[in-house]
N, C-alpha and C positions, 0 to 999 in steps of 0.2 A: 722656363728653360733658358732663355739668355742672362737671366738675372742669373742662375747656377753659372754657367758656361763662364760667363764674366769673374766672378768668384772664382771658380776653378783656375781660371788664368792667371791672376791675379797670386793666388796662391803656388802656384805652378814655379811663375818666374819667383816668388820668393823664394824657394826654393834651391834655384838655379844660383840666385844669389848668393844663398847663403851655403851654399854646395862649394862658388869660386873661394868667398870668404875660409871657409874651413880648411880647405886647400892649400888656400895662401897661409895662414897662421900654422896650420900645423907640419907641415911640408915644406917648408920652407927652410932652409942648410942652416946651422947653428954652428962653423969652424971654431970658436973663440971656448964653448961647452964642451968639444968631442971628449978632454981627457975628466972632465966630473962628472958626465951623467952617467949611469947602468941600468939595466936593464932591472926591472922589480915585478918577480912574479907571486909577490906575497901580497896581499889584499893586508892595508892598512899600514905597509913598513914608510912609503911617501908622506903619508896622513902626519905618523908621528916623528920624521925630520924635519916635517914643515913647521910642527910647535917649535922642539927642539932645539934647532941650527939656523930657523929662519927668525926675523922678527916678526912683530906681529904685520906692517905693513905686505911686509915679503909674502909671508904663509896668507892672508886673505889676498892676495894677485895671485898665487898660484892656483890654490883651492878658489879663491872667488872667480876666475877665469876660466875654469873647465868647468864650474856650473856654469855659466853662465853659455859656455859654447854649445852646452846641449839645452837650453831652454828652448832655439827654436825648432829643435825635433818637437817638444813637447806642441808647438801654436801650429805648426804645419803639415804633421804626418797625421792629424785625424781625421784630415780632412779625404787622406788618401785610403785609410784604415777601415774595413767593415764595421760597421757597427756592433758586432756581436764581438767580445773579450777586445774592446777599443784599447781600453788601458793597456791590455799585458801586450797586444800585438804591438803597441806605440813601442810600448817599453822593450819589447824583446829585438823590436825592429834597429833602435838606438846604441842598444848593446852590440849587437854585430856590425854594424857600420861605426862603430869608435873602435870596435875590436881591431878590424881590420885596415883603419887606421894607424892605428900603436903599430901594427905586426907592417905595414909600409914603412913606419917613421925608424923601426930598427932595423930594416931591413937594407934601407936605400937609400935616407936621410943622415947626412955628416952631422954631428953632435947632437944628435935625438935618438933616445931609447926607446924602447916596450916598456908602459907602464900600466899595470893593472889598475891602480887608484887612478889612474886619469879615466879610463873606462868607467869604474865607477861616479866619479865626480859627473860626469859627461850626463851619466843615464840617472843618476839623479836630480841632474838640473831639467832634463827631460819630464820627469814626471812633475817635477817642482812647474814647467811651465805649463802644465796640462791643466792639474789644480788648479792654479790661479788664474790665467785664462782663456787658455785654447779650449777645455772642456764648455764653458758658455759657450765658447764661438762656434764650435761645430754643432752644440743643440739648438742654437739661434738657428743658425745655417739650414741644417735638416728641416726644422719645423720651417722656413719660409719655403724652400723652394717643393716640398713634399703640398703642400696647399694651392699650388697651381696646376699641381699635377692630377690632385683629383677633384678639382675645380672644374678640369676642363672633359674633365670624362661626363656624358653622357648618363645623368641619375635616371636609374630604371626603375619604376616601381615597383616596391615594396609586394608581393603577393601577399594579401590578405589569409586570415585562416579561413581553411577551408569547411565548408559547413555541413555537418554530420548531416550522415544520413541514417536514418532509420530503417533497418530489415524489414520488408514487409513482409507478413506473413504468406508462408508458400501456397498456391493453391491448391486447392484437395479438387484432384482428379476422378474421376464416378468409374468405376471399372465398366469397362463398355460388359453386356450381357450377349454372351452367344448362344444360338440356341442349339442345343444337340442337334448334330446331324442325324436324317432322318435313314436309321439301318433298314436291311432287311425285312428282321423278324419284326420290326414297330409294324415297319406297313402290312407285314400280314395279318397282325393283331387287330389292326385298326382297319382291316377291309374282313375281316372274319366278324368282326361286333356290329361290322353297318351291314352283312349278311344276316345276323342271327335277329335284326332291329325290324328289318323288313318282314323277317317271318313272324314274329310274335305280331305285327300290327298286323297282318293279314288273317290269324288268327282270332283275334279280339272281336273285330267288326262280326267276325262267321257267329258266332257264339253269342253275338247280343242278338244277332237276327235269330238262331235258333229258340232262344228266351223268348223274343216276341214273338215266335208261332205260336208257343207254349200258352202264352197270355191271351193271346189271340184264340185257342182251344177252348182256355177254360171260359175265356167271353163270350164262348158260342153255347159250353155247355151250360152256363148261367143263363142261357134266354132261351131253352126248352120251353112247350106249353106245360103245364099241370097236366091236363088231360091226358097226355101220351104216358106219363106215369103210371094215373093211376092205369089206365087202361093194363101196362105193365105188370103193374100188382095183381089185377084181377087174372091175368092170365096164367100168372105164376099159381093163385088160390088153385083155379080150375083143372091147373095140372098134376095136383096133390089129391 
């Protein structure tokens, strides 16, 4: 952070600097020019009197002088510029502050015009100084002081993948059994059969004891004497 902070300052006052500078050279009263300059709002009519009418020393201090006044837009505004569309914001930013420059110098300034090719000369030494080396310097820039910044953050671990799990199979539930409740007509059913159960076994026993008198008769009539028979027999002969 101080390492930025410093840098920023650093660029700041240049800035400031070259703010007074610009000020000075282009603001500054020209009495001895008032009756040859005019005003030129065609893109390129300054470009070709400079071949023209000037010599070649002339024409390169004129055109090599407004490039060169906007090269430090190109080394100091990207540093103030977002980083997303750097270039066209530099460049667009350049454009409107030469613009309204020109539209002071016609405006307020004794022997100084509006000039469109100064505008552009300006915003192309702009980008010309971007190219060549303000674009390093603000990727150098970014990438040091963007390294201490997440340097000093607090590395949280990494959560690992998480580790499957497998469904287990659902458990098979036993349907509980209930058992009929017990109606009416069951229980009369089921006290009418343990009635009819008692009769039939009271029955049974009567019937095996009748059988054994039976058996018990014929045991008796099996051990009669012989004698009493025949005696029988004879008695039957004697009544005929």
């Amino acid at each position: 952070m101080l390492v930025r902070g410093a840098v920023l300052t650093v660029v700041l006052l240049g800035l400031v600097v070259f703010s007074v500078l610009l000020a000075k050279v282009t603001l500054t009263p020209s009495p001895a020019s008032e009756d040859l300059v005019t005003s030129n709002l065609r893109p390129g009519r300054s470009l070709r009197q400079y071949a023209e009418d000037y010599t070649f020393l002339a024409a390169c201090k004129q055109a090599g002088g407004n490039l060169l006044l906007g090269v430090p837009f190109g080394l100091l505004l990207p540093f103030f510029v977002p980083r997303r569309l750097r270039m066209i914001r530099m460049t667009l930013l350049t454009a409107v502050v030469m613009a309204v420059v020109e539209l002071i110098q016609g405006a307020l300034v004794t022997g100084r015009a509006f000039d469109i090719d100064d505008v552009i000369l300006n915003t192309a030494g702009a980008l010309l100084g971007y190219f060549v080396l303000g674009r390093r310097i603000t990727h150098r820039y970014y990438m040091y002081a963007d390294v201490p910044a997440s340097s000093e953050r607090p590395t949280e671990p990494e959560p690992g993948p998480e580790p499957k799990r497998t469904p287990r199979p659902a458990a098979r539930t036993k349907p509980a059994r209930t058992k009929p409740a017990a109606t009416k007509a069951t229980r009369a059913k089921s006290a009418a059969t343990k009635g009819t159960g008692t009769k039939g076994t009271g029955t049974k026993p009567a019937g095996k004891k009748g059988t054994g008198t039976k058996t018990a008769a014929t045991k008796g009539t099996g051990t009669k004497n012989p004698r009493s028979l025949l005696d029988r027999v004879r008695t039957r002969i004697r009544s005929r």
